[in-house]
C-alpha positions as CSV (number, residue, x, y, z in Angstrom):
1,X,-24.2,-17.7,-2.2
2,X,-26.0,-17.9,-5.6
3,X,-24.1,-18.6,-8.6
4,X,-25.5,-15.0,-10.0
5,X,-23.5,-13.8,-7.1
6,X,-20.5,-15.1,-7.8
7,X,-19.8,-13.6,-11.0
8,X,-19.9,-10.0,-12.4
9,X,-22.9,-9.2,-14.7
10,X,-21.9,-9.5,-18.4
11,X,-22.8,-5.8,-19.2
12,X,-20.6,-4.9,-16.3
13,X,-17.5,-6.8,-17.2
14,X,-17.6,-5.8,-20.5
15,X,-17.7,-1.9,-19.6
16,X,-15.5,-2.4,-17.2
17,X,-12.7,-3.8,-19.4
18,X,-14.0,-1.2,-22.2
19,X,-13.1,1.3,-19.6
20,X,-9.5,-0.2,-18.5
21,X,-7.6,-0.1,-21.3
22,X,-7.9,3.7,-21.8
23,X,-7.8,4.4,-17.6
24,X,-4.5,2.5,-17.8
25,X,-3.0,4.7,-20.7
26,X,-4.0,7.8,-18.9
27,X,-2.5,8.8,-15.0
28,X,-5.8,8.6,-13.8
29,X,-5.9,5.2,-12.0
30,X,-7.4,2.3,-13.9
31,X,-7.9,0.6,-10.0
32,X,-9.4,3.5,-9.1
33,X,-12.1,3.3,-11.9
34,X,-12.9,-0.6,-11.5
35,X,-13.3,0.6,-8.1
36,X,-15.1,3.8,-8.0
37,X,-17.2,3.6,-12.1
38,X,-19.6,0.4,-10.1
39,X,-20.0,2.1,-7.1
40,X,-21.0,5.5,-8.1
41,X,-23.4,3.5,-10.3
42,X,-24.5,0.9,-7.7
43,X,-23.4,-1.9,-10.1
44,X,-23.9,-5.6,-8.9
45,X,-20.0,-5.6,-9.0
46,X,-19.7,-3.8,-5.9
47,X,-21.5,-6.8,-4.1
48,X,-19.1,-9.5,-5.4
49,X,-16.5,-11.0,-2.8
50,X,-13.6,-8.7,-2.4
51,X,-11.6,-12.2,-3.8
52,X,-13.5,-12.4,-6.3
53,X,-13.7,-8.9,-7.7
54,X,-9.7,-8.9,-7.3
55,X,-9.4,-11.7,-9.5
56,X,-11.6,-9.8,-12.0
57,X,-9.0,-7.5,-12.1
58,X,-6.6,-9.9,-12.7
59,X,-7.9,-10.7,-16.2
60,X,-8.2,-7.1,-16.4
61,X,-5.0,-6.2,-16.2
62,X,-3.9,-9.8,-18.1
63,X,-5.9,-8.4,-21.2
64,X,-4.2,-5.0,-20.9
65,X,-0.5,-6.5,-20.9
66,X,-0.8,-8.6,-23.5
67,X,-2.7,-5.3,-26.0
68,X,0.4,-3.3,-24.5
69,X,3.1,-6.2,-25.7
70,X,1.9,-6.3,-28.9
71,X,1.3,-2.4,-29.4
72,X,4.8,-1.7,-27.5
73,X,6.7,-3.8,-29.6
74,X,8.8,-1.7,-31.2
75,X,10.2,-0.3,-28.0
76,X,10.0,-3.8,-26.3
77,X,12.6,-5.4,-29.3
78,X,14.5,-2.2,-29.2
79,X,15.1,-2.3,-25.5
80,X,15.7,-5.9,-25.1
81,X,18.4,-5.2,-28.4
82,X,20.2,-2.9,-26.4
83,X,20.0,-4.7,-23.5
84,X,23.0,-4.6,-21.2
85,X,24.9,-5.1,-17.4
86,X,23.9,-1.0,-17.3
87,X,20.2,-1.5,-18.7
88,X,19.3,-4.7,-16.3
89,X,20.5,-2.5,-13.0
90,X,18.1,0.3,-13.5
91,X,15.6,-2.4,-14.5
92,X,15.9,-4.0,-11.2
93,X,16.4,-1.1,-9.2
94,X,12.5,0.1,-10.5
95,X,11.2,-3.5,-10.0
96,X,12.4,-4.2,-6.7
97,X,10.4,-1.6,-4.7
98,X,7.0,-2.6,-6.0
99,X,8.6,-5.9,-5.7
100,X,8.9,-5.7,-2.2
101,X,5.9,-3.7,-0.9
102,X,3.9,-5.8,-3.4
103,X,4.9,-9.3,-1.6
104,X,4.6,-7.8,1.8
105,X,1.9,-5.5,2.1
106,X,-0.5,-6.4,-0.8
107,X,-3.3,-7.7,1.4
108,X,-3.3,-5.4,4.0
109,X,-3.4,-2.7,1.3
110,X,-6.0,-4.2,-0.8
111,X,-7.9,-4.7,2.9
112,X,-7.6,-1.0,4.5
113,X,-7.3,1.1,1.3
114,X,-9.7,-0.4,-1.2
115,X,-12.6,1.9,0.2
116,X,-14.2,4.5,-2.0
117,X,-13.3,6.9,0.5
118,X,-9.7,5.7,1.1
119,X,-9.4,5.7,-3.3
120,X,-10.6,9.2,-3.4
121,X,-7.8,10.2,-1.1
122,X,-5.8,8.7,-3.4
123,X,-7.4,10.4,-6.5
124,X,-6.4,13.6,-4.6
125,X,-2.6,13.0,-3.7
126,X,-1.6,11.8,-6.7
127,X,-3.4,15.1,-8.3
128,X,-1.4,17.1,-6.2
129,X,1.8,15.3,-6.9
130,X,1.1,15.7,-10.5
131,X,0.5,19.9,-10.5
132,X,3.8,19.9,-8.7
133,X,5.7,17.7,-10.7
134,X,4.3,19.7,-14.0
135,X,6.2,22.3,-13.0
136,X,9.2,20.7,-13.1
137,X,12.2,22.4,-16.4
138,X,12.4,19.8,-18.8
139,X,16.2,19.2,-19.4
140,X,16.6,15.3,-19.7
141,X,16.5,12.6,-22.0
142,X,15.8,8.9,-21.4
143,X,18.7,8.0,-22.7
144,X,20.3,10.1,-19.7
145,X,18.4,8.0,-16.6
146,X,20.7,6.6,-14.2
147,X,20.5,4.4,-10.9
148,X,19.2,7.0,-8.4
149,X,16.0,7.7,-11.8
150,X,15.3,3.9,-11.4
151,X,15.1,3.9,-7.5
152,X,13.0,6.8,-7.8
153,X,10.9,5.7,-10.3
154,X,10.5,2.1,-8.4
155,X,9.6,4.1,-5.4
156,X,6.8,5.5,-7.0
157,X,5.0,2.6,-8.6
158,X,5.6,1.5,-5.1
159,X,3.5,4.0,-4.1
160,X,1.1,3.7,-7.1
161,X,0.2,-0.1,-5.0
162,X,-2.6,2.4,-2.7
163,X,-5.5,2.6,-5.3
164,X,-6.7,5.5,-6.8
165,X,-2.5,6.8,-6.9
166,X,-2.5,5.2,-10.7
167,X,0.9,3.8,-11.5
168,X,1.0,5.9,-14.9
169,X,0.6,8.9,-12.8
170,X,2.8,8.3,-10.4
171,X,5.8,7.2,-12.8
172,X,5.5,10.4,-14.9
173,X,5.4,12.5,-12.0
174,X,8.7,10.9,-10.5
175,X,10.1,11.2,-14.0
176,X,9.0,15.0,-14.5
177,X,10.2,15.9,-11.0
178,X,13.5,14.4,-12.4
179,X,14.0,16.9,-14.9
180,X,13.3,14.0,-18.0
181,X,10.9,15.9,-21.0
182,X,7.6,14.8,-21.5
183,X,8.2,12.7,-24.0
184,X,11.1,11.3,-22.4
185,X,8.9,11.1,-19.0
186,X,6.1,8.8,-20.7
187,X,9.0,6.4,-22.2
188,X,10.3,5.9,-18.9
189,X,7.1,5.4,-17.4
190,X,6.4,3.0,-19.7
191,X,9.1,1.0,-20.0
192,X,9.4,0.4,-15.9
193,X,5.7,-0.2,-15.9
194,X,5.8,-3.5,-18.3
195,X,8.1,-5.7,-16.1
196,X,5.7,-4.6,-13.3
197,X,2.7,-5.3,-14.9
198,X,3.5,-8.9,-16.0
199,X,5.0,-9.9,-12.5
200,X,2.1,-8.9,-11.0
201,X,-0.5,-10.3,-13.0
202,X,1.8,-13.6,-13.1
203,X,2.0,-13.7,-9.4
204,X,-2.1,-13.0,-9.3
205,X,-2.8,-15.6,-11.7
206,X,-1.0,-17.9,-9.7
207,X,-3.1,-17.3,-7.0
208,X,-6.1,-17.3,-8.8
209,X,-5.0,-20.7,-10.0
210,X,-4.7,-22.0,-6.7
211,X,-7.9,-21.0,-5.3
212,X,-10.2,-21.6,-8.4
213,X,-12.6,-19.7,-10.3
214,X,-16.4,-20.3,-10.2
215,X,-17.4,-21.9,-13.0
216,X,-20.4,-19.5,-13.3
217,X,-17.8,-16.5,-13.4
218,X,-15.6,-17.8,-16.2
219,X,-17.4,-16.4,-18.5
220,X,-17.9,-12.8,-17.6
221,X,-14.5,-13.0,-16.7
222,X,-13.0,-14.1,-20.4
223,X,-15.7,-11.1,-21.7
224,X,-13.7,-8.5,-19.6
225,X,-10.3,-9.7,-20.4
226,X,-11.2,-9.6,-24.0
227,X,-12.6,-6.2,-23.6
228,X,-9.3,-4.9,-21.7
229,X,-7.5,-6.2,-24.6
230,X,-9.8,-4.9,-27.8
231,X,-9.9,-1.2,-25.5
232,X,-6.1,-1.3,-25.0
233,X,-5.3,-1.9,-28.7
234,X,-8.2,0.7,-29.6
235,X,-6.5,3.5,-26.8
236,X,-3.1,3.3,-27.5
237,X,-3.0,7.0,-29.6
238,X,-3.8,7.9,-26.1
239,X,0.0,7.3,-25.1
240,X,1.0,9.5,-27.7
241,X,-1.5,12.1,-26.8
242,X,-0.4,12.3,-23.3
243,X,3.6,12.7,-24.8
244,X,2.3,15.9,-26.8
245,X,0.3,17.3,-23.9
246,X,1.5,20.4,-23.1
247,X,0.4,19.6,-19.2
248,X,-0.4,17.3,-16.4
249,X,-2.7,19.2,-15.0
250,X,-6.0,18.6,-16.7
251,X,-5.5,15.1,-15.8
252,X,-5.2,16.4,-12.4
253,X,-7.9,18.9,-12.5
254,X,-9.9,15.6,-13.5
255,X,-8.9,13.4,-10.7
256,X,-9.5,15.7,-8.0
257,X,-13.1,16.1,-9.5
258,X,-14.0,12.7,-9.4
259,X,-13.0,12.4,-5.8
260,X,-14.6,15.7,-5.0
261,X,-18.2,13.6,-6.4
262,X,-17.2,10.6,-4.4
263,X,-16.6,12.6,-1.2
264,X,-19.8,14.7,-1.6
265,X,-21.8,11.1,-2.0
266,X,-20.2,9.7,0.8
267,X,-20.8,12.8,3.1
268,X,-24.8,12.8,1.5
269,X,-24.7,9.1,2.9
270,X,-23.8,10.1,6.4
């Protein structure tokens, strides 16, 4: 294998981390765009090693926690002030089932359900989930979320491990079909996604540090971290845009289009 085949094209890995920052913000999949964005495009990206490529997304997602740190702070120092017994319960009971089914069943996930065909179907339940869940009264507050809210909302970013799901989406949806406002919907969402987010790129960089990088990759690979980053600082309004929505279902609506173009191209194919 050539060293220009072992790392993503500069162009690409810059758009690509221009592109995660706001996919992440939104419920509609940032895995599911890395994925779907180079293959409707027939990017060199698509040929890279599945290893490779998933370590990509690893800086990906690295750049996009530490922009989310520093723009979350706020609610980051006041959650950790009011941090109690209570507090740390509902924490762990949201982390442990991603925990689990991310230790467990990662690889065979990221081996079986990684297809563009397999991430459209995930485009497509999630969407429905989401219409459903909009429908939901809005009676709750965060302040209100108790240990069967956690368990629920672990379950979902459980389920937000199959790509194309979106862990945004699938938090908000679990949070909506709750009973918790909007508002109060995104708060949660984002407060069980952080501890999530930093295991899981910990664990991955682990990994990644284990098996090595190609030297000829380090450098598209700082470009797309660094793009994650300056895109997740430059998005963030989005969060706030998403609280003052008055609906989940354009977001839907959207999703279920872009698997409807991947479906149609992969039926064209055949």
């Amino acid at each position: 294998m050539s060293s220009r085949s072992q790392s993503p094209a500069l162009r690409e890995a810059l758009a690509l981390g221009a592109l995660h920052g706001p996919a992440e913000l939104l419920p509609i999949s940032s895995s599911g765009h890395i994925t779907l964005v180079p293959w409707l495009l027939d990017w060199r990206y698509g040929e890279l090693e599945p290893e490779l490529r998933k370590s990509f997304e690893i800086a990906l997602h690295a750049g996009t926690a530490a922009a989310l740190l520093i723009t979350l702070r706020g609610e980051v120092g006041e959650a950790m002030h009011g941090l109690n017994g209570r507090r740390l319960a509902l924490i762990a009971l949201s982390f442990a089932p991603p925990a689990v089914v991310g230790f467990t069943l990662e690889r065979p996930i990221e081996r079986r359900l990684g297809t563009p065909g397999t991430v459209a179907m995930g485009l497509l339940a999630g969407s429905a989930v989401m219409a459903w869940a909009d429908r939901s009264p809005q009676t709750r507050r965060h302040e209100d979320a108790g240990a069967r809210d956690a368990l629920y909302l672990g379950l979902a970013q459980a389920c937000a491990l199959v790509p194309g799901v979106s862990r945004n989406g699938a938090t908000l949806a679990a949070a909506r079909l709750r009973g918790f406002t909007r508002e109060d919907a995104n708060r949660l969402s984002r407060h069980v996604a952080l501890p999530v987010i930093a295991g899981a790129t910990l664990l991955k960089g682990i990994r990644l540090r284990k098996t090595g990088l190609p030297r000829a990759a380090r450098g598209a690979f700082a470009a797309g971290a660094a793009a994650s980053f300056a895109s997740t600082l430059g998005s963030t309004w989005l969060i706030r845009q998403v609280e003052r929505d008055r609906s989940l279902l354009p977001y839907a609506a959207y999703r279920a289009a872009l698997a409807t173009t991947v479906l149609v191209r992969l039926a064209r194919r055949r």
